[in-house]
C-alpha positions in Angstrom: 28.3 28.8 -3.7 30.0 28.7 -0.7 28.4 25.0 0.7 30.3 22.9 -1.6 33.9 24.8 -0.8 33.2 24.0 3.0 33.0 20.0 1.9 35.8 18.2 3.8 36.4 15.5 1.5 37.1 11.8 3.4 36.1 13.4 6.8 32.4 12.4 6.7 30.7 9.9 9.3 33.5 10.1 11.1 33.2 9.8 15.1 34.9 13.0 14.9 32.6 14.9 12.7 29.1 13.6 11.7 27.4 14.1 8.3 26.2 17.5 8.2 22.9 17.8 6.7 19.8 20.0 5.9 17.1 18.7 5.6 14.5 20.2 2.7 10.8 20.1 3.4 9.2 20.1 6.8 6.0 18.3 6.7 3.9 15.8 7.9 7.0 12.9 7.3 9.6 15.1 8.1 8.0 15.6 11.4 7.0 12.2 11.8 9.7 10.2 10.6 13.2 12.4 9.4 13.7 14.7 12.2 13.4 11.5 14.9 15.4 9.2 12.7 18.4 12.0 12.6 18.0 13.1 16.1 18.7 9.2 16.8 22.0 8.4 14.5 24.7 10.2 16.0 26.2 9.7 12.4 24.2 13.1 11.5 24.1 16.2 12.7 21.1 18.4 11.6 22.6 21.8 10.3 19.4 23.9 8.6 15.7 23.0 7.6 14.3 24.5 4.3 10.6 25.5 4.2 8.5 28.3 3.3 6.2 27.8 6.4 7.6 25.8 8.9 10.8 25.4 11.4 12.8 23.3 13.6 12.9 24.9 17.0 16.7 26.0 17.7 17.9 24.9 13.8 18.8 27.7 11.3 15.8 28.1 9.0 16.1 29.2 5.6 12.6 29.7 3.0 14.3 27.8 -0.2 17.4 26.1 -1.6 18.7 28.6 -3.4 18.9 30.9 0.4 20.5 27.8 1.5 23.2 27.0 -1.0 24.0 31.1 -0.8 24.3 30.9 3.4 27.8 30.2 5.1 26.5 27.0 6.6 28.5 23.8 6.0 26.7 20.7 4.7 27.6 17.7 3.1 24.1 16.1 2.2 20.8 17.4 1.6 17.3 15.2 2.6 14.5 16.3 0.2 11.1 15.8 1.9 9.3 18.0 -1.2 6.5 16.9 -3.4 8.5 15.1 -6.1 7.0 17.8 -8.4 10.3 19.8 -7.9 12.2 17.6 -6.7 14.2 17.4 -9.7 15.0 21.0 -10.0 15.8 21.0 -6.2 18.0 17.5 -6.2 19.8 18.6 -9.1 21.4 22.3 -7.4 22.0 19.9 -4.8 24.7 18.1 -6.5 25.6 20.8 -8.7 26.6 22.4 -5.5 28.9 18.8 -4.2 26.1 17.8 -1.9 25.0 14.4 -1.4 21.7 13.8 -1.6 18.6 11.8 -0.4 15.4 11.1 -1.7 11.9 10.8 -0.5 9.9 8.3 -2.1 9.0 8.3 -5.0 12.1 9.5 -6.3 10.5 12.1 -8.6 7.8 12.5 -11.1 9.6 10.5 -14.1 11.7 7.5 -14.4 14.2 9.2 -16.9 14.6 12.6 -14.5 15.7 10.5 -11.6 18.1 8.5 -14.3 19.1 12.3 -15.0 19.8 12.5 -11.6 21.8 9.4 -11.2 24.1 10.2 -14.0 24.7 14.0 -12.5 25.7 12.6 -9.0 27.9 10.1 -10.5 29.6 12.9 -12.7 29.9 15.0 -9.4 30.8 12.2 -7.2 28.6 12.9 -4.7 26.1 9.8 -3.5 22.5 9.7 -4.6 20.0 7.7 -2.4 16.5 7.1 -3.8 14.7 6.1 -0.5 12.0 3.2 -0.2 10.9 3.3 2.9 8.4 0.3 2.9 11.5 -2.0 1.9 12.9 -1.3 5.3 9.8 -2.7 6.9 11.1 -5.7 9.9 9.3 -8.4 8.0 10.3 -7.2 4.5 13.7 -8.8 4.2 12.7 -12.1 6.4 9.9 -12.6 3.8 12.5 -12.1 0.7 14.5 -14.8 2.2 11.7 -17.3 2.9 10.0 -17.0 -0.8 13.7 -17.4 -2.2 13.5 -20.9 -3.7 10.1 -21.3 -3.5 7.5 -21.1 -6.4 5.1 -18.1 -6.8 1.3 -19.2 -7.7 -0.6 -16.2 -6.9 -0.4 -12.9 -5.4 -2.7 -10.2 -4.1 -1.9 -6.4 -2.7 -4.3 -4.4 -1.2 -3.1 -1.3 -0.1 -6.0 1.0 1.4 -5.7 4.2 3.7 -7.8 7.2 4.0 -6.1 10.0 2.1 -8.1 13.0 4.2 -6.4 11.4 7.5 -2.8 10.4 6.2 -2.7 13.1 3.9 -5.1 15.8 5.2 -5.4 19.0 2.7 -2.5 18.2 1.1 -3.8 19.3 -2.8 -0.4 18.2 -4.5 -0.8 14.5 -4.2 -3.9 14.8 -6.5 -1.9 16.9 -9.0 -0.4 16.2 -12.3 3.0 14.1 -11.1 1.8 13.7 -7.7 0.9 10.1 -8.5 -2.6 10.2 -6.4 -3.2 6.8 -5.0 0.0 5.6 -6.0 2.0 7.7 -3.5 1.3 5.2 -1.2 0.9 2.4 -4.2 4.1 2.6 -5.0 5.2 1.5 -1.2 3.5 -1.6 -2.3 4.8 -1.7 -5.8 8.6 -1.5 -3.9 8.5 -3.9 -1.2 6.9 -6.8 -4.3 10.1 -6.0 -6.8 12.3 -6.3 -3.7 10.9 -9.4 -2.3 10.1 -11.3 -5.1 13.1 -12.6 -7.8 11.4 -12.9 -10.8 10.7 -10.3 -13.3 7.2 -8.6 -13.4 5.6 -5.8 -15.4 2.1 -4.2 -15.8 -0.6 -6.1 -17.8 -3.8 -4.1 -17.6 -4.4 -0.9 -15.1 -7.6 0.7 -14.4 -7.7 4.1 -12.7 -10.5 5.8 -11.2 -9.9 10.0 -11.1 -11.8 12.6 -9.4 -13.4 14.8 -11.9 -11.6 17.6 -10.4 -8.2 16.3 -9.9 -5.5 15.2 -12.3 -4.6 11.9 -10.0 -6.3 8.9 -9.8 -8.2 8.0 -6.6 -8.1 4.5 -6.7 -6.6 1.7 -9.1 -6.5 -1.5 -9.7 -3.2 -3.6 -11.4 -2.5 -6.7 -12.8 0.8 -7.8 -13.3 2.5 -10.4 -14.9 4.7 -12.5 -13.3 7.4 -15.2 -14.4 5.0 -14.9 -17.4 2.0 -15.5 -15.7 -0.9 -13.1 -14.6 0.2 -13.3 -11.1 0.1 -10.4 -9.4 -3.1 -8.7 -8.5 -2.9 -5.2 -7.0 -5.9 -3.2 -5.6 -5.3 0.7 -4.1 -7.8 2.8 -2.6 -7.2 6.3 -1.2 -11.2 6.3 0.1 -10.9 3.6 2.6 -12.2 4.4 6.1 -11.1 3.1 8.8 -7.4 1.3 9.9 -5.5 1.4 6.9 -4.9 -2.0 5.3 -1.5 -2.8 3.8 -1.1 -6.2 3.1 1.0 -8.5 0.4 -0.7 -12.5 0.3 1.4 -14.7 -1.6 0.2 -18.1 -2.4 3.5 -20.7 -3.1 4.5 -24.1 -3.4 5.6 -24.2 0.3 2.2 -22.4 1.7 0.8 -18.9 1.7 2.6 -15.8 3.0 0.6 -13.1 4.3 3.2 -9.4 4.9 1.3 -7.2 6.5 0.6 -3.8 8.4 3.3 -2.4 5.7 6.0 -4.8 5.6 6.4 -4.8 9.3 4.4 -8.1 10.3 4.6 -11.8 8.5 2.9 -14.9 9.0 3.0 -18.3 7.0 0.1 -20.5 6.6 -1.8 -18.2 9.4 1.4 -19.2 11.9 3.5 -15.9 12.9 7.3 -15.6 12.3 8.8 -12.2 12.5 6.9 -8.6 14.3 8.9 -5.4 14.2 8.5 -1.7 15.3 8.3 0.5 12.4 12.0 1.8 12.2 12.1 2.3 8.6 13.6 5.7 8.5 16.3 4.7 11.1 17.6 1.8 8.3 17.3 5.1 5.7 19.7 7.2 7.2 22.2 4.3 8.1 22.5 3.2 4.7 22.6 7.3 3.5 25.3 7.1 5.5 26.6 4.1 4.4 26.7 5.2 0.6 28.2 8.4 1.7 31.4 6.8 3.0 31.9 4.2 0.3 31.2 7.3 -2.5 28.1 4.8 -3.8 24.6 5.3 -4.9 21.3 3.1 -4.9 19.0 4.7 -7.1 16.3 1.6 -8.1 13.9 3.4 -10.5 11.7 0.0 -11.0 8.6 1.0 -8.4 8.7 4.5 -9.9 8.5 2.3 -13.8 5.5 -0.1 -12.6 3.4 3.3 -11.9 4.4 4.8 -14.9 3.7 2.0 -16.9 0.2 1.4 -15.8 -0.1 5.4 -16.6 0.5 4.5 -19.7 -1.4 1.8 -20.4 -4.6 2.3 -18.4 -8.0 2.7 -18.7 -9.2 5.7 -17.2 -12.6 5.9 -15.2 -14.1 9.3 -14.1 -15.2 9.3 -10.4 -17.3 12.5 -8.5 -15.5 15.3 -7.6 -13.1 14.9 -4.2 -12.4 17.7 -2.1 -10.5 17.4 1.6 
């Protein structure tokens, strides 16, 4: 495999030479979100796409990793917009190859493969990057500062979209391992274990599953909290209308509302910080960040919240969904 050879070790995100990267999976978020974020950090430069049915107008286009990691093309990363599925498989020749590598959330379909991972990339010394996107939200980190200190009574998540608009026809999500409601759950699920700094883990789940599909629909959590029943979570993939994607936390120095995904917060009904969704943009600077110092960040806690309300859970059958 020619890709690793090419590698110029200590010359990457340089002003010289930016990190050279394919990215792996050109859907809906690659579109939306990975192709603008890398066309706007001059720290990148966008070498091949991988995809069995779709391109990047004037970038090199190859059908699947293995076509890529056989071309003459030099890289030095890897993005994997898959469904986690295979991302395991795909991550994996990634960093056999010397490739550092980049994950979409959720990392992958098990918390011990994306350990597997973790301990691969460190063995290769290549950097490993297990993306949450929601924690990058403009209000995310002003809201972890402001609960620091102060005492958590209550919490409630709702996190409602309609799947047939932000996910239209997309089968996989509802899939064994494609986490159904929790694909966007889990955004949720990431921006709580980052914002708050007590420890938390699942008390009771109940999930609702179409009797056609293998993922649930809909669930509802309950979490305990600084060993208290704290945390109430509610998830709906049915919900018509503007998506809502809120966090209201009740303290000891008044109640915080995060909303529209992380990117708004108010205190007591008063507004302090309003952002434009540049999530992706604070993705790809820290990629590049771990690339230089030879790091990784690979926080599997989300991915073990969804996992362990899989486990725990009661089930409840719901009609048959179809897109």
């Amino acid at each position: 495999m020619l890709i690793a050879a090419t590698r110029d070790e200590g010359s990457v995100n340089t002003p010289d030479r930016p990190i050279r990267l394919a990215l792996v999976g050109v859907g809906k978020i690659a579109r939306a979100q990975h192709l603008p974020a890398l066309r706007a950090n001059p720290s990148y430069s966008l070498q091949a796409t991988v995809s069995r049915h779709a391109a990047v107008d004037g970038i090199p286009a190859l059908p699947d990793l293995d076509s890529l990691l056989a071309s003459r093309i030099p890289l030095d990363a890897v993005s994997l917009c898959t469904p986690p599925q295979g991302r395991h498989v795909l991550a994996g020749k990634a960093i056999d190859a010397g490739l550092h590598v980049m994950l979409e959330k959720p990392p992958g379909t098990s918390v011990a493969a994306v350990l597997d991972l973790k301990g691969r990339a460190q063995r290769a010394g290549v950097s490993l990057f297990a993306s949450w996107h929601s924690r990058a939200g403009a209000a995310v980190e002003p809201a972890r500062k402001w609960l620091a200190g102060r005492r958590v009574d209550h919490v409630r998540a709702t996190w409602k979209e309609d799947i047939r608009v932000w996910h239209p026809g997309q089968d996989w999500i509802l899939e064994a391992g494609g986490l159904g409601v929790f694909d966007p759950g889990i955004n949720c699920l990431s921006i709580l274990t980052h914002i708050l700094p007590g420890s938390m883990h699942v008390e009771h789940a109940l999930l609702t599953v179409p009797s056609n599909r293998a993922a649930p629909i809909a669930a509802t959590l309950r979490l305990i909290y600084e060993g208290r029943s704290a945390i109430h979570a509610k998830f709906d993939f049915l919900y018509a209308g503007e998506p809502c994607w809120n966090i209201e936390i009740v303290t000891d120095g008044g109640t915080l509302l995060l909303s529209h995904g992380g990117q708004r917060l108010a205190v007591d009904g008063k507004a302090l910080h309003a952002g434009e969704n540049r999530e992706y943009d604070g993705l790809y600077t820290r990629f590049a960040a771990l690339i230089a110092a030879r790091d990784s960040d690979v926080d599997v806690l989300p991915l073990q919240h969804v996992a362990d309300a899989f486990l725990i859970a009661q089930w409840r059958a719901a009609p048959s969904f179809e897109f």
